[in-house]
C-alpha positions as YAML, in Angstrom:
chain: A
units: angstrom
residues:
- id: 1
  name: UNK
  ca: [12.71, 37.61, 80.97]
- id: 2
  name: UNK
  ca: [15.10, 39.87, 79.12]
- id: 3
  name: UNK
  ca: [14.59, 41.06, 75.61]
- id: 4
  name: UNK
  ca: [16.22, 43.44, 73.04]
- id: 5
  name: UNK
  ca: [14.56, 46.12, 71.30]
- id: 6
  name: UNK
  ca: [15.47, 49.42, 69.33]
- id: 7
  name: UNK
  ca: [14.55, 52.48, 70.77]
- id: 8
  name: UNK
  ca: [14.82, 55.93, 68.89]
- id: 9
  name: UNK
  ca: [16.61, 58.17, 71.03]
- id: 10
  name: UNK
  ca: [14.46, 60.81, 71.74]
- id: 11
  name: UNK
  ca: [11.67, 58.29, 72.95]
- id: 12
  name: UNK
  ca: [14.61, 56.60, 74.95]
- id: 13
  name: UNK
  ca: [15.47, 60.30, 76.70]
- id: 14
  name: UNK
  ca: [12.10, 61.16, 77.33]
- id: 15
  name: UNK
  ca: [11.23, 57.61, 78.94]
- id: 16
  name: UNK
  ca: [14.95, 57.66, 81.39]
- id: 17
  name: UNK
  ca: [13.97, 61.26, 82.17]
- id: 18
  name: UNK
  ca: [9.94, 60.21, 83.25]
- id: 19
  name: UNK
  ca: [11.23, 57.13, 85.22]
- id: 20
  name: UNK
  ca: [13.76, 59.75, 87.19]
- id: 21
  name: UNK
  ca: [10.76, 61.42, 87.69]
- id: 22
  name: UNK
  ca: [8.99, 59.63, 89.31]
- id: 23
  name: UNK
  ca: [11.75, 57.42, 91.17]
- id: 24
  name: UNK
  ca: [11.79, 54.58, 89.17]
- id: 25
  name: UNK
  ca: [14.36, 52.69, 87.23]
- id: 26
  name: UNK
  ca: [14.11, 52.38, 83.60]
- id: 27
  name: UNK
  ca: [13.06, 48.59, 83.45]
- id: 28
  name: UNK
  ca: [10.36, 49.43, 86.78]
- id: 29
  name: UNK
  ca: [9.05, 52.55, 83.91]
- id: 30
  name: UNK
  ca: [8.54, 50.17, 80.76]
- id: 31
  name: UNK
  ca: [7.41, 47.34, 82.57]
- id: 32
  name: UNK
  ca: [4.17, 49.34, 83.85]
- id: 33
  name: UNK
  ca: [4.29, 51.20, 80.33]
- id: 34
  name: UNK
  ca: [3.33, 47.73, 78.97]
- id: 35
  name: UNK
  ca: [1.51, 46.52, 81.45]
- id: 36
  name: UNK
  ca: [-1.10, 49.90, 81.30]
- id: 37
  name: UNK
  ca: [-1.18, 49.65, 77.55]
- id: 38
  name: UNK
  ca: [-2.16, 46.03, 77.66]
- id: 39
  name: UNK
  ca: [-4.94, 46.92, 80.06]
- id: 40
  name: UNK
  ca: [-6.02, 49.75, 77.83]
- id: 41
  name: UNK
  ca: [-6.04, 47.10, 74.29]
- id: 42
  name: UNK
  ca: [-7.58, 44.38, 76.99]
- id: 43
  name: UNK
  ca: [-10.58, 46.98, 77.38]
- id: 44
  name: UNK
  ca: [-10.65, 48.07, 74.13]
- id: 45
  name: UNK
  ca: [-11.71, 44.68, 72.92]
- id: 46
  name: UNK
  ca: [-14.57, 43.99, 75.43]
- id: 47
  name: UNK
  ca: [-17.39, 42.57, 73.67]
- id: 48
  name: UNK
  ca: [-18.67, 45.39, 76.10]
- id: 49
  name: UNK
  ca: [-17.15, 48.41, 74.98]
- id: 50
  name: UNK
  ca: [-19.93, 50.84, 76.54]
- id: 51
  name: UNK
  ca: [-19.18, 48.86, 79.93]
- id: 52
  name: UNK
  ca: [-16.76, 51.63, 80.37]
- id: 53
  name: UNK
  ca: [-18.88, 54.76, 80.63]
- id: 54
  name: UNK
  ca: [-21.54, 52.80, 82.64]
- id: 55
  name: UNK
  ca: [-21.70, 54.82, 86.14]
- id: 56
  name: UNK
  ca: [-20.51, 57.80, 84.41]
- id: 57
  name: UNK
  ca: [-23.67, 60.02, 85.48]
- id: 58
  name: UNK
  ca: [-24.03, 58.67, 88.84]
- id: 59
  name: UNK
  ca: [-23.73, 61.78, 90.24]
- id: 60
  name: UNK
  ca: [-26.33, 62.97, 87.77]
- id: 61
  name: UNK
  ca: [-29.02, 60.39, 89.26]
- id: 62
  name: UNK
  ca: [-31.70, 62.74, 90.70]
- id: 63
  name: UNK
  ca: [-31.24, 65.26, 87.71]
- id: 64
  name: UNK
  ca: [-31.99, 62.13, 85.37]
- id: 65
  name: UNK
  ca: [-34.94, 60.68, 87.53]
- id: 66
  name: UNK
  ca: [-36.46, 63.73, 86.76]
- id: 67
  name: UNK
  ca: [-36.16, 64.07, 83.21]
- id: 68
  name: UNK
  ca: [-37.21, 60.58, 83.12]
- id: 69
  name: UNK
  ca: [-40.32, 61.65, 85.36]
- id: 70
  name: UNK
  ca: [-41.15, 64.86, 83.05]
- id: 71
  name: UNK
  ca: [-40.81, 62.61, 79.18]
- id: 72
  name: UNK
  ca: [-43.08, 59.84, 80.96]
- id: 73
  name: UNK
  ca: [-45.68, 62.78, 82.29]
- id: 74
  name: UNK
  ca: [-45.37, 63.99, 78.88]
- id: 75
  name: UNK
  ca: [-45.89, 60.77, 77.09]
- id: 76
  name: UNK
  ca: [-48.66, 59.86, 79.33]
- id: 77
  name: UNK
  ca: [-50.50, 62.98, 78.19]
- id: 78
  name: UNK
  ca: [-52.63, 63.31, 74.62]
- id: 79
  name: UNK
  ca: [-53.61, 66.23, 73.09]
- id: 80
  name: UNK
  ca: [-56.64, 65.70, 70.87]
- id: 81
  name: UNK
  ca: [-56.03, 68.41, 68.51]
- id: 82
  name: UNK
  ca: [-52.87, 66.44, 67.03]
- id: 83
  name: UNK
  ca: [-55.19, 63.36, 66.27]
- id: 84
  name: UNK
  ca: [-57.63, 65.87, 64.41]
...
């Protein structure tokens, strides 16, 4: 589909100058320019919005294991003099 749309300038040099870049042609740069910021608005309106951090610690899993080991030890454990 072709369209028509204003452009300042500046934006317009910036955008040639990227697309040169990186090989691309003009049209080939705003096409995927749209086509990630749809994707971005897309995920920004998940009725799951924390769905994209999930994972985000993975590489933290033994390091949380053991905090969650050491608050349940904790937990588990009653000290009579606070009851007193």
């Amino acid at each position: 589909m072709k369209t028509t749309f204003e452009l300042p300038d500046r934006i317009f040099r910036e955008a040639k100058s990227m697309a040169a870049s990186q090989g691309k042609t003009i049209r080939q740069f705003f096409t995927d320019a749209i086509a990630e910021k749809l994707q971005t608005l897309k995920r920004q309106r998940s009725p799951r919005p924390w769905m994209k951090h999930y994972g985000a610690l993975k590489e933290y899993a033994d390091e949380l294991r053991e905090i969650d080991r050491v608050v349940e030890e904790e937990f588990e454990t009653i000290d009579l003099e606070d009851w007193k």
